[in-house]
mmCIF file of the C-alpha atoms, coordinates in Angstrom:
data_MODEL
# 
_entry.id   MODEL 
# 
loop_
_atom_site.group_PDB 
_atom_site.id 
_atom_site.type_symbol 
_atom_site.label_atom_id 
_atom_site.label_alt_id 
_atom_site.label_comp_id 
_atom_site.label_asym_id 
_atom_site.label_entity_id 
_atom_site.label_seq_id 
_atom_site.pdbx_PDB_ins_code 
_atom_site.Cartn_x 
_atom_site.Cartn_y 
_atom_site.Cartn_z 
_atom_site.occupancy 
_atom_site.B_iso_or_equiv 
_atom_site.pdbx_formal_charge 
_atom_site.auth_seq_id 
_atom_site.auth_comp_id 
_atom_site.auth_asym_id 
_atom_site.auth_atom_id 
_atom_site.pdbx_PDB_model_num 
ATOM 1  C CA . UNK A 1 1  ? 73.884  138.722 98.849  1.00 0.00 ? 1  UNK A CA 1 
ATOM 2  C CA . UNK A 1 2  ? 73.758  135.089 99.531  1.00 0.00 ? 2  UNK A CA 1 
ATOM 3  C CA . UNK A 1 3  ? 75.994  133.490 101.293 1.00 0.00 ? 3  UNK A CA 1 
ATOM 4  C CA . UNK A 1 4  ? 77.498  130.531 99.728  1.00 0.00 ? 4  UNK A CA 1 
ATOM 5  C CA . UNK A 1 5  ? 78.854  127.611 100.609 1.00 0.00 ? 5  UNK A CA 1 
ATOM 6  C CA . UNK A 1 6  ? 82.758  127.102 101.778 1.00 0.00 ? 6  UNK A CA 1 
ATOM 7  C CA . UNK A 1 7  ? 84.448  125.290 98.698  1.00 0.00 ? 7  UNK A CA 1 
ATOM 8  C CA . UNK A 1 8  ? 88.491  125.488 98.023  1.00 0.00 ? 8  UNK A CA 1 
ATOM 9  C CA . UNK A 1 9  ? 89.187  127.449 95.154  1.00 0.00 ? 9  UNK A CA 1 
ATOM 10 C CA . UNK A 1 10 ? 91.791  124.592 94.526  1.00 0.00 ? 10 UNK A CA 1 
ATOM 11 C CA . UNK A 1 11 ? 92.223  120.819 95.830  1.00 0.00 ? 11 UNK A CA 1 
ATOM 12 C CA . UNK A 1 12 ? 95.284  121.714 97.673  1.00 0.00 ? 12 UNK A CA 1 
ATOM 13 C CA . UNK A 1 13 ? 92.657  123.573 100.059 1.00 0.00 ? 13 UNK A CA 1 
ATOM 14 C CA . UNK A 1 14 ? 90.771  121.148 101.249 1.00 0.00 ? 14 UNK A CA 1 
ATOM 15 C CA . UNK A 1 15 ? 89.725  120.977 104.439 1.00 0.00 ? 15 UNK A CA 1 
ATOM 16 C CA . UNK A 1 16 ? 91.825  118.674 107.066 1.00 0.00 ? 16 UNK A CA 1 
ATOM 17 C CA . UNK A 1 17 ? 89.163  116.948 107.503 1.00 0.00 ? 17 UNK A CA 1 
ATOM 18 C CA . UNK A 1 18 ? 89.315  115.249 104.009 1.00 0.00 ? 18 UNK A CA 1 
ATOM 19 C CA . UNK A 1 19 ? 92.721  114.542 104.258 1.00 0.00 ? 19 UNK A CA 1 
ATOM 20 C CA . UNK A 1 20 ? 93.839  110.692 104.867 1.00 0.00 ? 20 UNK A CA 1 
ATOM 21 C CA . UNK A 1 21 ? 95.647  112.277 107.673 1.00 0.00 ? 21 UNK A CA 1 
ATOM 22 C CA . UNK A 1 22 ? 92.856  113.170 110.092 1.00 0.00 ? 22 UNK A CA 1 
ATOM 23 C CA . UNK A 1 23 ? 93.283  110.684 112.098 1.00 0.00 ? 23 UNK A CA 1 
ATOM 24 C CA . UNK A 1 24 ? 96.749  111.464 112.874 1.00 0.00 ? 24 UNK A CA 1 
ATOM 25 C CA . UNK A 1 25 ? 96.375  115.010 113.202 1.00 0.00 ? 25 UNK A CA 1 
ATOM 26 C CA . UNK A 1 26 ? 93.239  114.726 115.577 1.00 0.00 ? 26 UNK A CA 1 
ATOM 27 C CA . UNK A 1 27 ? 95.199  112.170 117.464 1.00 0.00 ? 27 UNK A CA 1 
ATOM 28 C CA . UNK A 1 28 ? 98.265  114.687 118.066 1.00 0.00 ? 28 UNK A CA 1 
ATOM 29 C CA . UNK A 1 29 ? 95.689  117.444 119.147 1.00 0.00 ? 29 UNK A CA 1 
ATOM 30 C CA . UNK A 1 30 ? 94.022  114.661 121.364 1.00 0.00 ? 30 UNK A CA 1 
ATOM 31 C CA . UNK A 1 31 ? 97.208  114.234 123.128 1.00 0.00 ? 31 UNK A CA 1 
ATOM 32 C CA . UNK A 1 32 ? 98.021  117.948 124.045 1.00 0.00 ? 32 UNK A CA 1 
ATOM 33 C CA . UNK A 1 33 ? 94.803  118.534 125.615 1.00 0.00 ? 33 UNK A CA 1 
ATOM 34 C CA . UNK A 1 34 ? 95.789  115.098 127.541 1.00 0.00 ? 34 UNK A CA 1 
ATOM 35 C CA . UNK A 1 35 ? 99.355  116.342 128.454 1.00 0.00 ? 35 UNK A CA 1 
ATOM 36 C CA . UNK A 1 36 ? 97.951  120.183 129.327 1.00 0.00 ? 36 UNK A CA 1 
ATOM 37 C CA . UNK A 1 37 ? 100.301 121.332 125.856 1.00 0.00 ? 37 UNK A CA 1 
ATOM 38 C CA . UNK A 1 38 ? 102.909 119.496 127.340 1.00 0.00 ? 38 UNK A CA 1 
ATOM 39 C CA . UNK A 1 39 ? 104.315 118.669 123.249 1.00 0.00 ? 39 UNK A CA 1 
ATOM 40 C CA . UNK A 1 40 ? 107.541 116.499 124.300 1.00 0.00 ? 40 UNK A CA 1 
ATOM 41 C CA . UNK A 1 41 ? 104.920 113.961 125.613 1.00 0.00 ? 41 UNK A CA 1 
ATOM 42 C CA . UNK A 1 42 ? 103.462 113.984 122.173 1.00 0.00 ? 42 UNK A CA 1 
ATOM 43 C CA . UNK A 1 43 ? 106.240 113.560 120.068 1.00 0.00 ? 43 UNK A CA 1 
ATOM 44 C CA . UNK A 1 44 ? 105.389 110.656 118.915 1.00 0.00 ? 44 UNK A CA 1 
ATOM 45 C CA . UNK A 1 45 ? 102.198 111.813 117.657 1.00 0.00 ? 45 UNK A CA 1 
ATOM 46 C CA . UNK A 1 46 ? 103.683 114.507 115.575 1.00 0.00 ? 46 UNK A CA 1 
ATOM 47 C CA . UNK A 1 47 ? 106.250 112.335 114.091 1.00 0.00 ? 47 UNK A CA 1 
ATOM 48 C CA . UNK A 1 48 ? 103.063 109.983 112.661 1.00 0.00 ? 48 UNK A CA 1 
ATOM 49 C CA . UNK A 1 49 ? 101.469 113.369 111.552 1.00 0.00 ? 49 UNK A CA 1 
ATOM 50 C CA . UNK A 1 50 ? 104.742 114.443 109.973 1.00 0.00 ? 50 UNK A CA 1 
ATOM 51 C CA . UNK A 1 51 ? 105.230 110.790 108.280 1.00 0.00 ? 51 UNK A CA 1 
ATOM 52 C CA . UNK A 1 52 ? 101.829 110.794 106.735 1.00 0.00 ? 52 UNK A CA 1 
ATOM 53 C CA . UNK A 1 53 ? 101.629 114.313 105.543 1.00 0.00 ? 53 UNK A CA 1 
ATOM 54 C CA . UNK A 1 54 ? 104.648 113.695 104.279 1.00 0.00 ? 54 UNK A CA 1 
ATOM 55 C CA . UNK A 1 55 ? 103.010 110.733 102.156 1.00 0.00 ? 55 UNK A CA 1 
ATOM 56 C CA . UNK A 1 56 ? 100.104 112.338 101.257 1.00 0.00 ? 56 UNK A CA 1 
ATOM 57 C CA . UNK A 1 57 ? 102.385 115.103 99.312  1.00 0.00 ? 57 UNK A CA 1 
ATOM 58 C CA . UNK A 1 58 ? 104.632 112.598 97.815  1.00 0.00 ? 58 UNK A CA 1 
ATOM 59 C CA . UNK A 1 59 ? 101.332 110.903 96.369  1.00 0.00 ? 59 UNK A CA 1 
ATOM 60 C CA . UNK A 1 60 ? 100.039 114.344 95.262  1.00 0.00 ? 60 UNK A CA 1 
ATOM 61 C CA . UNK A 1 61 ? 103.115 115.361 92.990  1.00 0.00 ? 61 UNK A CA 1 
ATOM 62 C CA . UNK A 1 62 ? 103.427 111.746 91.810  1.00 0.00 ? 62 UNK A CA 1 
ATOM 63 C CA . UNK A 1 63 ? 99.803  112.262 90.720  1.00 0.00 ? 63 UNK A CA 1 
ATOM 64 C CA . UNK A 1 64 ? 100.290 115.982 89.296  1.00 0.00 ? 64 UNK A CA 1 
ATOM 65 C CA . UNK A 1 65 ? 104.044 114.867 87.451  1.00 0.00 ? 65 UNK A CA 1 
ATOM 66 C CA . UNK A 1 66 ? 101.821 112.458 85.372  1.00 0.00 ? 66 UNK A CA 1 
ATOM 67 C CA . UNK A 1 67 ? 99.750  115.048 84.098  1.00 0.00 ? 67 UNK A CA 1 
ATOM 68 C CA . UNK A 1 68 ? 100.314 117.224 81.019  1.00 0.00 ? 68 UNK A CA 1 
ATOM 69 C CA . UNK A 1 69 ? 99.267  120.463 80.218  1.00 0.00 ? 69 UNK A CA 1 
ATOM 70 C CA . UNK A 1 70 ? 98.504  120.055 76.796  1.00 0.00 ? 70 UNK A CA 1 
ATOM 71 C CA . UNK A 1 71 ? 96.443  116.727 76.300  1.00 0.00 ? 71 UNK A CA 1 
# 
């Protein structure tokens, strides 16, 4: 059997690396390798990551609310 290529079975699974967020999530990695997983020196970080995924979700169920079912 051939192997085939890695797709989401949905667009909620994509991978992190197509969100808008990337950058913010790489960043917060970034910094724990930095700090030797020292997180309170990285809070900031997180609370950008948090901010934007939070965002990103708003902007996906304001998309999804304004789509019907039945047209």
């Amino acid at each position: 059997m051939a192997s085939r290529a890695a797709t989401p079975p949905y667009p909620s699974a994509a991978r992190i690396a197509d969100s808008p967020c990337f950058p913010q999530y790489t960043a917060s990695l970034k910094c724990l390798e930095e700090y030797g997983s020292d997180k309170s020196k990285c809070q900031e970080h997180f609370d950008v990551y948090k901010e934007c995924k939070k965002k990103e979700r708003e902007a996906r169920l304001e998309r999804n609310k304004n789509r019907s079912l039945f047209s």
